[in-house]
N, C-alpha and C positions, 0 to 999 in steps of 0.2 A: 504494500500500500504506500512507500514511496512516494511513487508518482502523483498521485491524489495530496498527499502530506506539501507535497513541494508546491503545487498546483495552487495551494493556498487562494489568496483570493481572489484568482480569476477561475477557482470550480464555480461559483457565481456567475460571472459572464458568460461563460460554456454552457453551464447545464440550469440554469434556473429557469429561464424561460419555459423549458420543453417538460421541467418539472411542476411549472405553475399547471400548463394546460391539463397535466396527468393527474394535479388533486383537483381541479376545476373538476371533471371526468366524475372523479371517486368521491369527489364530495356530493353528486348529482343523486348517490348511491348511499352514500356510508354516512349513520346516524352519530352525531356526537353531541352529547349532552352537558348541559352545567357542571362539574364537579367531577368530571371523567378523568382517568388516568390515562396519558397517553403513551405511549412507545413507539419510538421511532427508529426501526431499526438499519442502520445505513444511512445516517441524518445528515452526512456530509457537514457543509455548514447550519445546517439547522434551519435555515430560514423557510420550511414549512409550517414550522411552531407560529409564526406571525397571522396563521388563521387559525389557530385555536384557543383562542383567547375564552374558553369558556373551560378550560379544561383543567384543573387543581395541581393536576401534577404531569412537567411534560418531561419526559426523559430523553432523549439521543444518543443510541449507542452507534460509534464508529471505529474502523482498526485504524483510522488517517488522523495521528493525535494533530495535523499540520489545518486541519477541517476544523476539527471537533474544537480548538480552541480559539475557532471566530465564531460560534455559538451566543447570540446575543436573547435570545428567547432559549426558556427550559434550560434542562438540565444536563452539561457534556459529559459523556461516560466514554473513553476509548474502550472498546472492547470490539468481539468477534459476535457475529451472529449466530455461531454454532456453538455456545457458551454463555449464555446471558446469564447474570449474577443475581437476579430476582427468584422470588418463590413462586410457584403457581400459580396461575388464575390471578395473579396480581393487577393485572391490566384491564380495562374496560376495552380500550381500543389499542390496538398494534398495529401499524403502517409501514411499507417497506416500497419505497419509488427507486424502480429500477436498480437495485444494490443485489440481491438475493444472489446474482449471478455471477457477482462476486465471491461469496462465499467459496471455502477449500471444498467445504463439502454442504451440499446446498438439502440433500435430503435432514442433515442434523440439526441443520440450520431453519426447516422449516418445521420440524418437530419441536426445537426449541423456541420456538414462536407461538406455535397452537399452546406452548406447557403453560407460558408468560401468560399468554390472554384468556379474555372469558368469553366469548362470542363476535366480537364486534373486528374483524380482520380487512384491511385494503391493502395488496402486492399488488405491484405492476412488473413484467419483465418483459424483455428481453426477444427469448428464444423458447419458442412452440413448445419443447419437452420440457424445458423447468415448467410450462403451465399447467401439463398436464401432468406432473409430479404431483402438483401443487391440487388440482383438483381432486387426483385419488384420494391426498391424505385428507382435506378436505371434508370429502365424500364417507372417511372411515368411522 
């Protein structure tokens, strides 16, 4: 993750745009309530936090500490998404825009996502088969 870390604050200029239209999307879709716990897994700079202003607690885990420390909304956590450091079912809502595909290993990484949350899930990716990875487990 490097790359990303160095990238610092032009991951902004690159990718927020194409990030804004993907929670425009998921927002059309995904219920967030008053006092909700957020997780955001792959938060980059975080700057998706700036439309959840209704939400108690918003977390950001990323492995790009060069990201995670221009976090101006919520809370910057460095971490892996095949490792999240919370308890169970802790989360109201978990979001993951275009990151997942990053993960070493994206099946543990989406296991450890369903464990963090309690129903309320928005991934975007990438590539066809993480989708449908994504929908088996899903589905289970």
């Amino acid at each position: 993750m490097d790359y990303y870390s160095a990238m610092g604050t032009g991951y902004d200029r690159l990718h927020r745009e194409e990030q804004e239209r993907k929670l425009s999307k998921v927002m059309q879709y995904l219920t967030v309530e008053d006092g909700d716990f957020l997780l955001d897994v792959g938060c980059g700079s975080g700057f998706i936090f700036e439309n959840f202003d209704q939400c108690d607690i918003k977390i950001g885990v990323d492995p790009a500490p060069g990201l995670v420390c221009l976090m101006q909304h919520g809370e910057p956590l460095v971490g892996k998404g095949e490792r999240l450091p919370f308890r169970d079912h802790l989360f109201d809502v978990v979001v993951s825009f275009s990151a997942i595909h990053h993960c070493l290993d994206i099946d543990s990484a989406l296991d450890e996502i369903l464990r963090v949350g309690k129903q309320r899930f928005a991934l975007t990716v990438f590539k066809r088969g993480i989708a449908t990875r994504l929908d088996t487990k899903l589905m289970d």
